[in-house]
NUGUKE-186549 format. One record per residue: residue in one letter; x, y, z of N, C-alpha, C in turn. Coordinates in steps of 0.001 Angstrom, whole numbers, plus 524288, in hexadecimal, padded with zeros to 5 digits. Atoms other than C-alpha are relative to their C-alpha. Example, Ala and Ser with C-alpha at 12.3 -4.5 7.8 and 13.67 -1.06 7.14 Angstrom:
2
A8037A7FB5A800008300C7EE6C81E7880384804B080000
S7FCCC7FB5A7FFC4835667FBDC81BE47FCFE80442802DA
This chain:
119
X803507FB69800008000080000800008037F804D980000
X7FD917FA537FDEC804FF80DA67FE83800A38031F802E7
X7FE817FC3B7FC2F809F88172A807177FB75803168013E
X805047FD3F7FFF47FF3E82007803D87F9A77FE9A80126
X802F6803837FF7E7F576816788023D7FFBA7FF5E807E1
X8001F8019E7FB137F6CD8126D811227FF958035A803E1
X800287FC4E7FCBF7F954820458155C7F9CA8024A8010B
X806D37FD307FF667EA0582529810F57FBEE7FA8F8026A
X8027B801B07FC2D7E6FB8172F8166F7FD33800D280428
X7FFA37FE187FAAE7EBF581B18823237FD85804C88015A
X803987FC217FDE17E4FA828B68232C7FB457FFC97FF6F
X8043B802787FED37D8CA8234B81EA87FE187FC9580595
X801B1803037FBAB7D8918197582A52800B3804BE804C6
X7FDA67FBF07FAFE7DE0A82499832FA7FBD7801617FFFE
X804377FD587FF1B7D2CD82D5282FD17FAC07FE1D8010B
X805C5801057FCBA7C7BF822618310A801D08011D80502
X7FF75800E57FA147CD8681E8383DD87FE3F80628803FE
X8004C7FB4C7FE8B7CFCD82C87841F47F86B802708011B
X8041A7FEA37FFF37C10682FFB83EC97FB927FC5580157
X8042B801667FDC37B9F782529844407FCB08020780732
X800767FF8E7FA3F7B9378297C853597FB17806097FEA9
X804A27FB2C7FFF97B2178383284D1C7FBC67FC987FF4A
X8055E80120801217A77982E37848E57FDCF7FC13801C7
X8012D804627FB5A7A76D82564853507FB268018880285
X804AE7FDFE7FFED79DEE82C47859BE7FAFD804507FE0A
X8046D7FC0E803D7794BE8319484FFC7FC127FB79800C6
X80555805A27FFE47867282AE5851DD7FE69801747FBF2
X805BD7FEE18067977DF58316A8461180524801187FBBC
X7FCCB7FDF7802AB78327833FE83995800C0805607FF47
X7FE677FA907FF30781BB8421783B9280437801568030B
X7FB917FFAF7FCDE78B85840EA845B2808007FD6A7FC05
X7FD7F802AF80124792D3839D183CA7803B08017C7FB80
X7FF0B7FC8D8055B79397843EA830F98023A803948035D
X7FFFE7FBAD7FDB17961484D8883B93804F37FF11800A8
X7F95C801B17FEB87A3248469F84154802CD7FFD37FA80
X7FD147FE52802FB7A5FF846378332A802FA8069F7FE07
X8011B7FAF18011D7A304853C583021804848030980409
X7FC8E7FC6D7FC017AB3A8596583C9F806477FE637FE16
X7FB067FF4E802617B6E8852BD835A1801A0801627FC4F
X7FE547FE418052E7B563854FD829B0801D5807CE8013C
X8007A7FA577FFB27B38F8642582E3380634801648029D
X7FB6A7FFD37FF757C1028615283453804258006C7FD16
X7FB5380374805867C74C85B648297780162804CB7FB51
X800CD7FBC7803C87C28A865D481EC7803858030880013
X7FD5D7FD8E800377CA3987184823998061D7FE487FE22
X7FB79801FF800B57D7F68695382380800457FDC27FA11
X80041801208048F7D54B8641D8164A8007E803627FAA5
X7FF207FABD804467D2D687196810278048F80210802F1
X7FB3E7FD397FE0A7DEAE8769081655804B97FDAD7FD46
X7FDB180103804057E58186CD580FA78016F7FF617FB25
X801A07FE73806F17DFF086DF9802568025C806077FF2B
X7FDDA7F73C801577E31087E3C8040C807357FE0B7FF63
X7FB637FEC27FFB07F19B879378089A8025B7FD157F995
X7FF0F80402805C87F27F86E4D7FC167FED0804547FAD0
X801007FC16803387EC14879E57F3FC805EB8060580076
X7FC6E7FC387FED77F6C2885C07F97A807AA7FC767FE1F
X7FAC08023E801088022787A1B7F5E87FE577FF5A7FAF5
X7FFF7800C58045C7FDAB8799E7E9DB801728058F7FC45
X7FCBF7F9CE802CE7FF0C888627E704805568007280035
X7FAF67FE2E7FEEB80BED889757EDC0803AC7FD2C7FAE7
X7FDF6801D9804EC8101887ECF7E38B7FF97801087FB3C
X800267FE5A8065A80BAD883A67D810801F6805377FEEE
X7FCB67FC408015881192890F47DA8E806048001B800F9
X7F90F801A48002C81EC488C2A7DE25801867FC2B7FCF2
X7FE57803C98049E81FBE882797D2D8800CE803A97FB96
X800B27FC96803988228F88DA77C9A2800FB7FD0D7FAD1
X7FD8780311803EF82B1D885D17BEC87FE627FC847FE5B
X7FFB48056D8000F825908798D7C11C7FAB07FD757FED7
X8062A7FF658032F818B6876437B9CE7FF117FB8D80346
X801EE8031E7FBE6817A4868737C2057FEC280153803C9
X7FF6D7FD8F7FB62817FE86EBA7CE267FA1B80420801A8
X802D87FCB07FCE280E5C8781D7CC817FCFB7FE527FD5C
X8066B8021B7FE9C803AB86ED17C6817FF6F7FCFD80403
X800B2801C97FB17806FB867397D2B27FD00804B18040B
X801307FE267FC6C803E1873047D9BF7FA09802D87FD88
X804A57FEC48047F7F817876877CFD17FB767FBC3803CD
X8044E804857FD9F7F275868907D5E3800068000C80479
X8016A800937F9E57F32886AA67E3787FBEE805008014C
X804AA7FCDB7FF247ECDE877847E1837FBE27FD637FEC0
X80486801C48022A7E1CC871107DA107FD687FBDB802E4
X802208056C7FCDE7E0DB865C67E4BB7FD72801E180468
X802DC7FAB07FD3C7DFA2870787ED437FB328018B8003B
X805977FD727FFE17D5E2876ED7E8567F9DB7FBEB8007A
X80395805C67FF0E7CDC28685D7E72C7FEEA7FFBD80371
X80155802DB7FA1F7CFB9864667F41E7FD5F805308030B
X8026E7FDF57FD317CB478712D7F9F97FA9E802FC7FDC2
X805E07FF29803347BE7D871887F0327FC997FDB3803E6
X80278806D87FDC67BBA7862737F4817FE158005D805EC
X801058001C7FB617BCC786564801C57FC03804D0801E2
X8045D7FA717FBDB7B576873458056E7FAC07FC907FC29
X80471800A0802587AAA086C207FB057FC4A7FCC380452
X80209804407FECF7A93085F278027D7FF86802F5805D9
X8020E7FE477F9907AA38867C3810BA7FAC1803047FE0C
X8066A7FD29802BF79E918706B808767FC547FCCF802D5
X8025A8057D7FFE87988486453806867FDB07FC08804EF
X8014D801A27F9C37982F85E36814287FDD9803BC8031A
X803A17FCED7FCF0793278699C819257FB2E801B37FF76
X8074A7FD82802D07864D86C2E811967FDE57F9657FFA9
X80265804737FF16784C485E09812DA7FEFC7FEFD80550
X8007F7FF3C7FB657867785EFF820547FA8F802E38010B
X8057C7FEC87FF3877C6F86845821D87FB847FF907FD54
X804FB80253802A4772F88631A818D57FF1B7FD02804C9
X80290805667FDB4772E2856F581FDB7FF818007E805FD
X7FED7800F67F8DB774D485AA182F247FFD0806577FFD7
X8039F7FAB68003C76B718687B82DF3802E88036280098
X7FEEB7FBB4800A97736C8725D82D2B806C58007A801E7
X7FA82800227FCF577FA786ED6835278054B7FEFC7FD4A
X7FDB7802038034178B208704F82E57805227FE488029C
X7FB1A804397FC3D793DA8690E83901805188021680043
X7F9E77FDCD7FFFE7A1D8871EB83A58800FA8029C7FA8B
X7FED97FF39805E47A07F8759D82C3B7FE3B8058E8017F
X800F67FB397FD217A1BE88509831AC800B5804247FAB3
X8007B7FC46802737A47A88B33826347FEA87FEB07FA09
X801FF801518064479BEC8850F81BB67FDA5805257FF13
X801317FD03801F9795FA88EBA8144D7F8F77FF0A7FE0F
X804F9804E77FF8D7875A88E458159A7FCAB804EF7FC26
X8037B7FE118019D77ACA8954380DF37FD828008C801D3
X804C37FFA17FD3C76EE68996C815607FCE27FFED7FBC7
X80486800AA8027A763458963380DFA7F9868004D8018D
């Protein structure tokens, strides 16, 4: 097996293990979306922080590759992965939050600065 292979094993098993005890005690499944929801609402910020830092290494590379045309579509694609990953992610936190309050009346569970409509 590969190095790599064994390494996203190992953080896969890490992170069930790690996350069974938040849902140990959850009785309903509202409780159950909720213990998700409080991590995910954890998780989110650190994720876009890293997409901004993967996005800001992608500039720095493409303006210090002056000469070097490899270099700076390498740094062309990290901007552009960039900009993906921090679409994907503010969409799908969107997303969980208007589903959230669809489904569980109005509450949008730690999600403090969704952006809401009065109607």
């Amino acid at each position: 097996m590969k190095t790599s292979t064994k390494i996203k094993t190992f953080l896969f098993t890490l992170a069930t293990f790690a996350s069974l005890p938040v849902f140990a005690y959850a009785v309903t499944f509202e409780d159950i979306v909720n213990r998700f929801l409080e991590l995910l609402s954890l998780l989110v910020p650190v994720l876009i922080s890293l997409a901004v830092i993967g996005f800001l290494y992608g500039v720095v590379r493409y303006l210090f590759s002056a000469g070097k045309p490899e270099a700076r579509m390498e740094g062309a694609q990290y901007m552009l992965y960039g900009i993906i990953a921090l679409f994907v992610m503010i969409s799908v936190w969107g997303l969980v939050a208007i589903l959230q309050a669809t489904i569980f009346d109005g509450d949008t569970g730690g999600f403090e600065g969704v952006p809401q409509i009065d109607i």
